[in-house]
N, C-alpha and C positions, 0 to 999 in steps of 0.2 A: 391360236386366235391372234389377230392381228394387237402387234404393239397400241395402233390408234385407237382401237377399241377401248382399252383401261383407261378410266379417270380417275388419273393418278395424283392425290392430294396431299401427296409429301414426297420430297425429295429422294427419301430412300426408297418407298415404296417405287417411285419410279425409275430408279436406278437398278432395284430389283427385277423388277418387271422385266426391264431392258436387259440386260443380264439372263434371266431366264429363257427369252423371246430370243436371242441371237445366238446363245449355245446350242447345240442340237439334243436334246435329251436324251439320244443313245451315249453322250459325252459324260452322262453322271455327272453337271452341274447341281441337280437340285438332290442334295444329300446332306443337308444343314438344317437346321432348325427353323428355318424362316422361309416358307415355299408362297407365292405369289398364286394367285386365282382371279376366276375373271370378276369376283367384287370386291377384293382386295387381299393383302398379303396375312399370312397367319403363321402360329409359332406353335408348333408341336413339340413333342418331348421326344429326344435323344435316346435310345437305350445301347445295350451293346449290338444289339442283331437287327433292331427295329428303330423305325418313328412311327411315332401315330399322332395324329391331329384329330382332335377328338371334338366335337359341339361346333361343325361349320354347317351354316345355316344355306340348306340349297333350295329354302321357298320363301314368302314371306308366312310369321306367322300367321295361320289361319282361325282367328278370332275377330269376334264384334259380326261384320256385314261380310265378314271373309268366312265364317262357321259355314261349309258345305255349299262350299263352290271349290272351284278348281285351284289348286296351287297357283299364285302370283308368284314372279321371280323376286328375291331375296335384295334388301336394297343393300346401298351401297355403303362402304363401311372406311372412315379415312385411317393412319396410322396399322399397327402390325394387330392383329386380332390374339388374343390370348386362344387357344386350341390345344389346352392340356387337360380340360375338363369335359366331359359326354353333355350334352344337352338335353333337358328333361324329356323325359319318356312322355309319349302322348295318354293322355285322359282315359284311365283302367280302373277297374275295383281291385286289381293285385290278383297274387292265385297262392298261394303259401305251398302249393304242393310243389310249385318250381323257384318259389323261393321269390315273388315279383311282389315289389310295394305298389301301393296305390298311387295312381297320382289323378290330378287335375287341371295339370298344364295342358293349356293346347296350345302355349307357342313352342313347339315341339317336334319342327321339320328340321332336322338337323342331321348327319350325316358323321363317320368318323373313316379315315383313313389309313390304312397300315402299310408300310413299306418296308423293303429290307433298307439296311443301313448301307450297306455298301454300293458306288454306283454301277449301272450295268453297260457292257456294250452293246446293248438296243434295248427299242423300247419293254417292259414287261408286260404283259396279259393282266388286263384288271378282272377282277371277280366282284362280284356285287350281289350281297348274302343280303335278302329275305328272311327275318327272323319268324320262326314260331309263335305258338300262344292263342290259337284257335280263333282269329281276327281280335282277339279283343284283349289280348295280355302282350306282354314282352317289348324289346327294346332293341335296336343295333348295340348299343352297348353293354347286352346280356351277351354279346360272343367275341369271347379274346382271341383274334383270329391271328399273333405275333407268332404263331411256334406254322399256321399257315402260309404266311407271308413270306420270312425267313426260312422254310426249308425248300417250298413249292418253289421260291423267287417268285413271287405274285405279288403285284397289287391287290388291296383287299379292302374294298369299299362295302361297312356295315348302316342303311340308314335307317331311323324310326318312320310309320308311316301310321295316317290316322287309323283308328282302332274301333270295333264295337261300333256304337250309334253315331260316334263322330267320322267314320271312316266308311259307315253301308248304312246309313238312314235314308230313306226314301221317303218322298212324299209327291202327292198329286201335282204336276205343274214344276216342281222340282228339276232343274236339270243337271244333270247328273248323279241323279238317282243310283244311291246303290254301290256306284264306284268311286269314293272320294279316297279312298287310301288304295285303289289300283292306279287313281291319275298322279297321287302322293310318289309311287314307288317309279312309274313315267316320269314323273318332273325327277327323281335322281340318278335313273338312267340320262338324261340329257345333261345334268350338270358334269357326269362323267365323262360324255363326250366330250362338252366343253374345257373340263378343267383335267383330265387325268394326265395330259402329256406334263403339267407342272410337275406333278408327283414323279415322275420316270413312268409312267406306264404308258400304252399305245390304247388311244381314244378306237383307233381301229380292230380289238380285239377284247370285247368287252365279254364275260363271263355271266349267265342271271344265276344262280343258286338261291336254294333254300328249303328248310321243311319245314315238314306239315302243315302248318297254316301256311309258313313260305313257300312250300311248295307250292301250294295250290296258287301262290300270286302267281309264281313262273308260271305254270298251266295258262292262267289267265290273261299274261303277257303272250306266251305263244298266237295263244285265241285270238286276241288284240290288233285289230288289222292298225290301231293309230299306235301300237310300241315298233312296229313297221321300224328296221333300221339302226334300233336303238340296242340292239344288243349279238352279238354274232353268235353264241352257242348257251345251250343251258342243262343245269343238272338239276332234277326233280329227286328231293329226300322226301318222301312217306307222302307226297302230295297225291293229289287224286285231282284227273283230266277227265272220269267219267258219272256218269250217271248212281253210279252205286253211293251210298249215303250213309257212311261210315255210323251217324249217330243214331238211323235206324235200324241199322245188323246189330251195333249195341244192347240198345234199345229197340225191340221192336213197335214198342206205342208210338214212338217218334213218329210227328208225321210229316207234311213235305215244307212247315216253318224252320226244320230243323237241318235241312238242305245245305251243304253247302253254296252251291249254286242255285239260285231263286230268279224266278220269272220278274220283269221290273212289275208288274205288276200286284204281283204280290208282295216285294219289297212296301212297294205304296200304301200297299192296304195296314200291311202289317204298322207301318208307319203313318198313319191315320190314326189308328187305332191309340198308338201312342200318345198322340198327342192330342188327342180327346182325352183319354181317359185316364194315362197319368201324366198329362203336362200342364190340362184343361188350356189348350191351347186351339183355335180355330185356322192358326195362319201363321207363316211363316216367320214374319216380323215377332209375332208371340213368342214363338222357338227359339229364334236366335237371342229371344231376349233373356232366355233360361240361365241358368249358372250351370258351372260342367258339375256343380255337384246336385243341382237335381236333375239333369239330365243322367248320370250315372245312377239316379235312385230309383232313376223307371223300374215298371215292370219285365222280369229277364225277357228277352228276346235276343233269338240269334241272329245277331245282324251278319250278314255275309254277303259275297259279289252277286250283283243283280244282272243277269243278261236281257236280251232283246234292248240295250242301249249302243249307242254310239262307239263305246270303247269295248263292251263286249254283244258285239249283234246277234250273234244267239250261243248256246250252251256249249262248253268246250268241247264235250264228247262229241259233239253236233259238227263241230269246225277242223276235231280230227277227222274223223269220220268221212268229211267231204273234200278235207285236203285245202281246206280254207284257213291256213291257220303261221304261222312264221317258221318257214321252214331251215331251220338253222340244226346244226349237231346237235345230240338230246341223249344225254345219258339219265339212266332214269332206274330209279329202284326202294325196294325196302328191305326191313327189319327183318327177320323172320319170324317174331313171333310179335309181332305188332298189339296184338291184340290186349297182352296178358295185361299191359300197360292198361288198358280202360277197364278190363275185370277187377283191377285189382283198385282202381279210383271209383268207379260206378256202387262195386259188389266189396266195399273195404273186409267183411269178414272173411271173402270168398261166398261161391256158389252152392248150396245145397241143392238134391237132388230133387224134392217140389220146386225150387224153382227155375231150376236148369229144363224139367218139363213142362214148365211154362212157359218159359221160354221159348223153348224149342215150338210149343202148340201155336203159341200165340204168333212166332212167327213162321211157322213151316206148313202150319193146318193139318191136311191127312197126312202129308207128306214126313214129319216129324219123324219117323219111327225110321224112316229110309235115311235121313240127315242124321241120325243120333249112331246107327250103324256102321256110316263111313266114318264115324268119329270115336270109335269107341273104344279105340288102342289108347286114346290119349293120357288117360289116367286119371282124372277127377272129373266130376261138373264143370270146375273153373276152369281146367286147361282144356276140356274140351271146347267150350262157349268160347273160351279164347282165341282157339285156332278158326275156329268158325266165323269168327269176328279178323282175323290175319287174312281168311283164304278169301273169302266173302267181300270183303269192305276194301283190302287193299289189295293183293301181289294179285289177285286174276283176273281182277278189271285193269289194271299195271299193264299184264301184257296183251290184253284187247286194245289201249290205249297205243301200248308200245309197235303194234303191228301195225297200228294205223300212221305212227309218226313214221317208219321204218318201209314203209311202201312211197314217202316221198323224201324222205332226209336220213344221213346215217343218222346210226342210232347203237345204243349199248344200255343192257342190262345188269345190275348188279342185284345181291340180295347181300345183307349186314347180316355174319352169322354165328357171330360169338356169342356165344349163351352162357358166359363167365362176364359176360362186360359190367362194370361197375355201376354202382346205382348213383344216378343222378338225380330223383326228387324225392321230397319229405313224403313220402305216400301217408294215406290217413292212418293206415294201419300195418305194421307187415303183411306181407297176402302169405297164407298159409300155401303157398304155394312156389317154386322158384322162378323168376324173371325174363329168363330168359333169355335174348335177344329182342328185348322189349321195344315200343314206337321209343325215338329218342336214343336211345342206345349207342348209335354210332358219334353221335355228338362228340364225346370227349375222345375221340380221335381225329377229330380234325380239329377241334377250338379247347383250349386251355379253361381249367374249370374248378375254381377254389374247391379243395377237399375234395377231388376226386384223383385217385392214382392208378397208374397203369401197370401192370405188371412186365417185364420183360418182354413180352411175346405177346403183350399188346403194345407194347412201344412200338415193337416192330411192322404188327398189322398196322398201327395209327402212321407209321411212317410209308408205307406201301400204300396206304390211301390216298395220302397227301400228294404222293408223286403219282396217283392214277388222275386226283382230282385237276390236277396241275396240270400236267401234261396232255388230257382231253381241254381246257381252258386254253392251254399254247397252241393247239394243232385240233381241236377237235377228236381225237384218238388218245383213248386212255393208255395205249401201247407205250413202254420205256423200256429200253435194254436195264437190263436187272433185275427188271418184274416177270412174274409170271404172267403168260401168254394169255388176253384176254380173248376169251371164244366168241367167233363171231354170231353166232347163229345161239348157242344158249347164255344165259345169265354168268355173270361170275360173283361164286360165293367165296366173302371173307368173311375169314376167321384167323385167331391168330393160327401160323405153321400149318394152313392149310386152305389156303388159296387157290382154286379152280372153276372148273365150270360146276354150273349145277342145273338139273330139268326142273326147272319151277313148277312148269304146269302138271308133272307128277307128285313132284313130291308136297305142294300144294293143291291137288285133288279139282285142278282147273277144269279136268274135260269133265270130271260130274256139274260143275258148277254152269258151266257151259250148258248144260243141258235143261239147267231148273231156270223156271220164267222170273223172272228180276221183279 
């Protein structure tokens, strides 16, 4: 960004600035505690292998006449910004299963940054993590991405983005319905253009990542004819680009409010409804006049991304499908045993056999007795409904998605397949059952994770990830001399000490799936 552009309101600040702007950032000038941005300079913390600059603000907050509208740009700030502290999480009821408090802050567009400590002879590859939390929980500062940053050599930009009803509220007349925390996670794709060459990274080489809920933003950014630009390759964890509907293979009562993807229209209604009848609100102005705590007290409803709008014009399977959608590198995969993870939180005692068969009825009809057969090596109720809920909800609509991205942009498959991986949430209950390669699972092999440890030959898969994640971020190709050979044409499964390819669509039971009506 040009030197003239900063208004620069101290001395140092602009002697910084200037300094910054005249070195070339493959020179490894900005490797100090004190890095410059285009709204002014900030102080991160120093470690041995890392810095991170933690609570920089890259919208204004969104509060008062700003609640659900589009990100305004972040104003301007004089003297050195203190950025040793995360910035509050945006407005959640907490989840105790992953360990997230409540909050009620909505000035809560804030962004953190991780670098290695060392400087580099050219620019680095920024990544830009999408956190989880099923739209409505989590934080960029729930992933310690320093053991990322330092092994990958990456830049590693994690931001919070609005959540639940302040992030997918819609209402009649409304504009931007639906998308206010897809234009949240836009407006920090653009601050990394603008600001990533401070940090050492290349503004031209930007990374989207993230799962499951983050996944599905990436998805939604691909769809995005207006993230156009803002990002040159992306990697999809446990996210879903199609039609299948995770929380009714769970659930089969579910019905289409429970959607990830929602028509603007029924966003609207569903958000009418709210605010009649728990906001006793008629209009907009009523709304914003709310407190984020009785907005948080509403009636549940899933708020999630709304298409047929401007930022998403119709349903992402819809914009795969037709080849309408941002065609950048696209590594893309899941867990392998995705499911056992919502059996074991839905169903905390496990599945019994009455209800596994009603299950099964309720969502299969005549067909049930033919579904229950191709599942019946599984070994319980619970592991089977779980695999059904794995094949079903994620990995075979994965690779329907993935064939679609892969007929216009490369493309790679993985599947997470260490079924010894560590458990990472407070579940309600032990599940009488073992875990698996649960949804989540690969997490503490890419991001550091208080109380969670890896054994030797998960160090080494978590290290073999890192330089796959890395290396498709540098080049779009997860290929690295050292690694084993990823195959072009099928998925590659890790595990630890056993890294290869693997046939998804057999050994998740895709061509029956294939064949049953959705």
């Amino acid at each position: 960004m040009p030197a003239g552009r900063f208004l620069a309101t101290s001395i140092a600040a602009a002697l910084l600035l200037t300094s910054a702007l005249a070195t070339p950032a493959s020179a490894g000038a900005a490797v100090g505690a004190v890095v410059p941005t285009d709204r002014g300079p900030v102080r991160g913390a120093v470690e041995a292998h890392t810095r991170t600059f933690s609570g920089i603000p890259y919208a204004a907050p969104p509060v008062g006449e700003r609640r659900w509208r589009a990100p305004e740009p972040a104003a301007r700030w004089s003297g050195v910004r203190d950025a040793t502290v995360p910035g509050p999480r945006c407005p959640q009821l907490g989840d105790p299963v992953v360990g997230i408090p409540r909050s009620e802050n909505e000035d809560c567009l804030y962004l953190n940054v991780t670098t290695p400590r060392n400087p580099a002879p050219r620019p680095r590859p920024v990544m830009v993590w999408l956190h989880g939390g099923g739209m409505r929980s989590g934080a960029g500062s729930d992933s310690d991405p320093r053991r990322l940053a330092a092994t990958g050599d990456v830049i590693v930009v994690t931001p919070n983005y609005r959540l639940g009803i302040f992030g997918f509220f819609g209402y009649p007349g409304l504009t931007g319905s639906g998308t206010f925390g897809l234009q949240d996670q836009q407006a920090a794709l653009r601050w990394v253009r603008r600001n990533a060459a401070f940090f050492g990274g290349d503004p031209a080489n930007v990374t989207l990542f993230g799962e499951s809920a983050g996944g599905d933003g990436v998805c939604a950014q691909l769809a995005s004819p207006l993230a156009a630009g803002l990002f040159d390759r992306a990697i999809l964890q446990s996210g879903s680009c199609t039609t299948a509907n995770p929380v009714a293979v769970i659930l089969p009562v579910a019905g289409a409010a429970e959607d990830t993807w929602k028509p603007r229209s029924l966003t609207e209604s569903l958000g009418a409804r709210t605010a009649t009848e728990g906001l006793r609100c008629d209009n907009l102005a009523c709304l914003r006049a709310r407190t984020a705590t009785e907005l948080l007290a509403t009636p549940a409803v899933y708020w999630s991304p709304a298409f047929d709008t401007p930022l998403l014009p119709v349903h992402p399977a819809e914009a795969l499908r037709t080849g309408h959608f941002n065609r950048v590198p696209v590594l893309a995969g899941h867990t392998r045993d995705e499911g056992r993870f919502f059996v074991a939180t839905f169903f905390p005692g496990g599945i019994d056999d009455p209800t596994y068969q009603w299950l099964l009825t309720t969502a299969f009809g005549d067909r049930a007795g033919e579904v229950a057969a191709r599942y019946a090596e599984a070994g319980s109720p619970s592991l089977a409904w779980a695999a059904i809920v794995t094949d079903r909800a994620y990995v075979c609509p994965s690779l329907v998605a993935g064939r679609a991205i892969a007929a216009r942009a490369p493309y790679r498959h993985y599947l997470f397949a260490d079924r010894a991986a560590p458990q990472i949430f407070a579940l309600p209950a032990p599940p009488p059952f073992p875990m698996g390669a649960y949804h989540g699972a690969e997490l503490p092999y890419l991001f550091d994770m208080d109380g969670v440890t890896l054994t030797a030959a998960q160090r080494r898969l978590a290290d073999q990830m890192i330089r796959y994640w890395t290396a498709f971020a540098a080049s779009g190709d997860p290929e690295r001399p050292g690694l084993p050979r990823w195959p072009s044409r099928l998925a590659q499964s890790l595990a630890p000490d056993a890294v290869g390819p693997v046939d998804l669509a057999a050994q998740h039971h895709c061509g029956f799936w294939a064949e049953y009506p959705s």
